[in-house]
C-alpha positions as CSV (number, residue, x, y, z in Angstrom):
1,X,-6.1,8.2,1.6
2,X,-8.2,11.1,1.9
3,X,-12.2,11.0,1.8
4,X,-12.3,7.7,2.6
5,X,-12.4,7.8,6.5
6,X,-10.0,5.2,8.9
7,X,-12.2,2.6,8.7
8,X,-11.8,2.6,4.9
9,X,-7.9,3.4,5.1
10,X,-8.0,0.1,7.3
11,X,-9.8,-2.0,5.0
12,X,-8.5,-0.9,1.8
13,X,-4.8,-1.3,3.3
14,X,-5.7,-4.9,5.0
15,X,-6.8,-5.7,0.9
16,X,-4.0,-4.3,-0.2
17,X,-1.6,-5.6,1.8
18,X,-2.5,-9.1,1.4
19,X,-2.9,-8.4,-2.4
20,X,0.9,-7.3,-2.6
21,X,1.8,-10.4,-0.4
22,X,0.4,-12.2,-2.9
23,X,2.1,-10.6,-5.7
24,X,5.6,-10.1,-3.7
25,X,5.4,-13.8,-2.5
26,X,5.8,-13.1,1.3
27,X,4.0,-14.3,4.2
28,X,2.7,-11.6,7.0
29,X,-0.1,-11.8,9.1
30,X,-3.4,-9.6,8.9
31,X,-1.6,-6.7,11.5
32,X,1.3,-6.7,9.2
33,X,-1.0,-6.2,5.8
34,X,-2.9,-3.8,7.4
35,X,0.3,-1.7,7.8
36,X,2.0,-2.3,4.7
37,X,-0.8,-1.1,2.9
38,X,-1.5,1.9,4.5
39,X,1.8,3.1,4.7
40,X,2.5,1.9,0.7
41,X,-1.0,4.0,0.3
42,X,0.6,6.9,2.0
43,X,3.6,6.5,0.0
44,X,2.5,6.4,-3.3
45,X,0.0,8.8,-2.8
46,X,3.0,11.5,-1.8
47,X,4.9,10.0,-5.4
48,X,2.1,11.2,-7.5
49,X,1.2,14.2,-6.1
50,X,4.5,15.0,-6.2
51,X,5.0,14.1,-9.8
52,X,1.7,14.7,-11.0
53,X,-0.1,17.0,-8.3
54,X,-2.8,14.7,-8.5
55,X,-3.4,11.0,-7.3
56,X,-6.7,8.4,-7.8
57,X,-9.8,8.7,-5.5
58,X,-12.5,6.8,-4.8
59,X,-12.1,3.2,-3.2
60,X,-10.8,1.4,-6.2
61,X,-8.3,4.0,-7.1
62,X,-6.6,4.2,-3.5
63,X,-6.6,0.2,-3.7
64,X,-4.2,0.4,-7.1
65,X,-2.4,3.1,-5.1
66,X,-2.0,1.3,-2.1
67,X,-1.3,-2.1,-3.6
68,X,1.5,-0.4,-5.5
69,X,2.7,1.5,-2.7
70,X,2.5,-2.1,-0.5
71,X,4.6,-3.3,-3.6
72,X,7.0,-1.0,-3.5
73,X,7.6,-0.8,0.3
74,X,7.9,-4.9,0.5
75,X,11.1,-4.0,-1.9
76,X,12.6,-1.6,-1.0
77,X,12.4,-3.8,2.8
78,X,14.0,-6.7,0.9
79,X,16.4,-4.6,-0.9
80,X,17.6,-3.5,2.4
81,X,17.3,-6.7,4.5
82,X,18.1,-8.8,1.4
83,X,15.8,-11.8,0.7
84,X,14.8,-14.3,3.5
């Protein structure tokens, strides 16, 4: 999440994060979004500069990034765990 500052890495990942709840049908609390989407934003962000050398900026593009990334990590959590 670079250029955006903390303050925007916390509020993009807290929107994020309850996006991909939303989407992923789970139930966390705010602490828990916040986290999931900043470290699905720091995740996906690593995936496509490493595949394209190049990821979105600006706001709305880390926000698809991170709601992917929050996707993705919710996953690969339940594909460990297995479904609850």
């Amino acid at each position: 999440m670079e250029g955006i500052g903390w303050i925007g890495a916390i509020i993009i990942g807290g929107i994020a994060g309850w996006i991909a709840e939303k989407i992923m049908k789970t139930d966390h609390n705010l602490l828990m979004n916040i986290i999931m989407g900043i470290l699905g934003a720091l995740i996906a962000n690593a995936i496509l500069v490493f595949v394209f050398g190049n990821t979105l900026g600006g706001w709305i593009g880390q926000l698809i990034v991170a709601v992917v990334g929050a996707c993705l990590l919710i996953w690969i959590v339940r594909a460990i765990r297995g479904r609850s």
